[in-house]
Each structure stands twice: as C-alpha cells, then as structure tokens.
C-alpha positions as CSV (number, residue, x, y, z in Angstrom):
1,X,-28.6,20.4,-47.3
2,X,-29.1,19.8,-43.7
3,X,-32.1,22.1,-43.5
4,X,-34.0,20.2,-46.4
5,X,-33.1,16.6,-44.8
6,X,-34.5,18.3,-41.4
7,X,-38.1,19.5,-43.8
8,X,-38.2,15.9,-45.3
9,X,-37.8,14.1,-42.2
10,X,-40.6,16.5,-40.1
11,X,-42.9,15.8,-43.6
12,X,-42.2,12.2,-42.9
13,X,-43.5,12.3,-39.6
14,X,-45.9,14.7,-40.3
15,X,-47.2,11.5,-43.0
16,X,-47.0,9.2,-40.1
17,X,-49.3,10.9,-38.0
18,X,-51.7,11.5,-40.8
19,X,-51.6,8.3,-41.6
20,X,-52.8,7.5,-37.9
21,X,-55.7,9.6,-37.7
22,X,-56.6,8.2,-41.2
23,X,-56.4,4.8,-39.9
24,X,-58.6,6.0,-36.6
25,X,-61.0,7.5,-39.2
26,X,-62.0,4.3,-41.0
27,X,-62.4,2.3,-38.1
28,X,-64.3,5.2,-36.3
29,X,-66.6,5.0,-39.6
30,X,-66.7,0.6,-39.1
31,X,-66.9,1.4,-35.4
32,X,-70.3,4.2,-35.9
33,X,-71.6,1.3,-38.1
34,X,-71.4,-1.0,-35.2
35,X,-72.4,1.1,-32.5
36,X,-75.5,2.3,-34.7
37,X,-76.2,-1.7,-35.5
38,X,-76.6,-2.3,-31.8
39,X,-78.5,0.8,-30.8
40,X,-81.0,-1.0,-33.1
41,X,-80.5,-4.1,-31.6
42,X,-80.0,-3.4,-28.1
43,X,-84.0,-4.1,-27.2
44,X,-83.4,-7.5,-28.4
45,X,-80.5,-8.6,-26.9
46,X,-80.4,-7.0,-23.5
47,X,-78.6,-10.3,-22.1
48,X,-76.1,-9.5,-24.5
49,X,-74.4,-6.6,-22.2
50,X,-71.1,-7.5,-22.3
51,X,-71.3,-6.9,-26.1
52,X,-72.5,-3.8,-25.8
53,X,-69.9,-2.5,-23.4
54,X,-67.2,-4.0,-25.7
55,X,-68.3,-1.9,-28.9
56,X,-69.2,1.2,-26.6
57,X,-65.6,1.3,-25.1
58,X,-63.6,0.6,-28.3
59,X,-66.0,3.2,-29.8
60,X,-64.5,5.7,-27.5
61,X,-61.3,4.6,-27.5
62,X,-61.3,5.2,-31.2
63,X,-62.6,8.7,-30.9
64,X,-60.1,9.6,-28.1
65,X,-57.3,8.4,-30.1
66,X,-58.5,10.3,-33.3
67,X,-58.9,13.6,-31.1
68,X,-55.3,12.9,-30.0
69,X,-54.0,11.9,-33.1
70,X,-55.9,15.1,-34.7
71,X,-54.6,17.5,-32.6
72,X,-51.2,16.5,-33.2
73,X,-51.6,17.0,-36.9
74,X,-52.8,20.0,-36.4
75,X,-50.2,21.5,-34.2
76,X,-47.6,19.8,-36.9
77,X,-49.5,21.6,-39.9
78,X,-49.9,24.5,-38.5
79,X,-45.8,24.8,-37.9
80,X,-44.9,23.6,-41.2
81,X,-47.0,26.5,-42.7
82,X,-46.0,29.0,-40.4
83,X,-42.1,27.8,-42.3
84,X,-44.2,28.1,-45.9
85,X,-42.3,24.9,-47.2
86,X,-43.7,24.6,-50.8
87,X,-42.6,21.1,-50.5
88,X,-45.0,20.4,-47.6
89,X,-48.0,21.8,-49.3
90,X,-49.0,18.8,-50.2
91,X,-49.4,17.5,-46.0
92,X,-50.8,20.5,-45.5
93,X,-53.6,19.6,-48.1
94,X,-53.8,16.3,-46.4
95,X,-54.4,17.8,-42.9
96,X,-57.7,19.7,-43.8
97,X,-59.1,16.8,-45.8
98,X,-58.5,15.0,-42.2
99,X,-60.3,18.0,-40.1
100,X,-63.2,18.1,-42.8
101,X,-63.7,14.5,-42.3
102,X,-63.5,14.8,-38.4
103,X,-65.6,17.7,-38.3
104,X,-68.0,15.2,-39.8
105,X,-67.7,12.4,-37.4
106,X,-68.0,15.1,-34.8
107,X,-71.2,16.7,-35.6
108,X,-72.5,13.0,-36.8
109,X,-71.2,12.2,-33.2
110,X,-73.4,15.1,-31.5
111,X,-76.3,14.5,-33.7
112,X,-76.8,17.4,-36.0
C-alpha cells in the first residue's frame, strides 16, 4: 500500500511539472507571436527600445524556464518507465507530446 501511495504521489508531481512546461509552452507560442510582431515592427519604432528589450528578455526567460522545466520531465519520465508502472503510462504519454512540441519550438527557434 505504501509503495502505490509512493507511485501516486511521484505521478502527482510528475503532473505538476508537466503542467509547468505546458504552461511555459503556450506563453512561449503568445511570446514567438510577439517577438515575431516586433521583428516586423522594429524599423518603425526604433524609439520604442525599451519595448523591445522587455519582450526579448521575457522571450528568453520563457525558453530558459521551459528548457528547465523540460529537462526535469524528462529525467522524471524516464525513471518512472525504467519502474514500468502501468499506472503511469499515461504521464509518460504526456511527456513526449511535451518533447514533440518543444522539439518544435526549438527548431522554429533556430530557423529550420
């Protein structure tokens, strides 16, 4: 019994964190929306530096927290398979749908 309450709460946290890098994900996506917004507008509003600085820094912020956040879910994940927890399967899922979609802000990130 103490085992399973042990799984549920490390699936629990496990949740928590993906939860986080979900969060960082959508405002990474609002935040790449922004950034791309003033790229464009940049030229027009030079005087408007302090804006720019303000998106550019939140911007990273945003992708340092994801790539922290990330790599947390993935040393969790990576753990709770090693165990094979049926129950867990599920956050497992979860996990690669989250390193698919940051695979994709990365290589949107570098360009390609």
């Amino acid at each position: 019994c103490f085992l399973k309450v042990n799984v549920l709460i490390n699936a629990r946290k496990i949740l928590a964190k993906y939860m986080n890098v979900k969060r960082a994900v959508d405002r990474l996506a609002s935040l790449c929306s922004d950034v791309e917004d003033l790229k464009g507008t940049i030229p027009k509003y030079k005087d408007d530096a302090e804006k720019v600085e303000t998106y550019l820094a939140e911007y990273e912020h945003y992708l340092a927290l994801l790539q922290r956040n990330f790599g947390y879910l993935r040393d969790d994940a990576k753990k709770m398979q090693r165990k094979e927890d049926r129950s867990l399967r599920k956050v497992i899922e979860e996990y690669y749908k989250a390193q698919k979609l940051f695979t994709q802000y990365l290589k949107a990130e570098a360009g390609e």
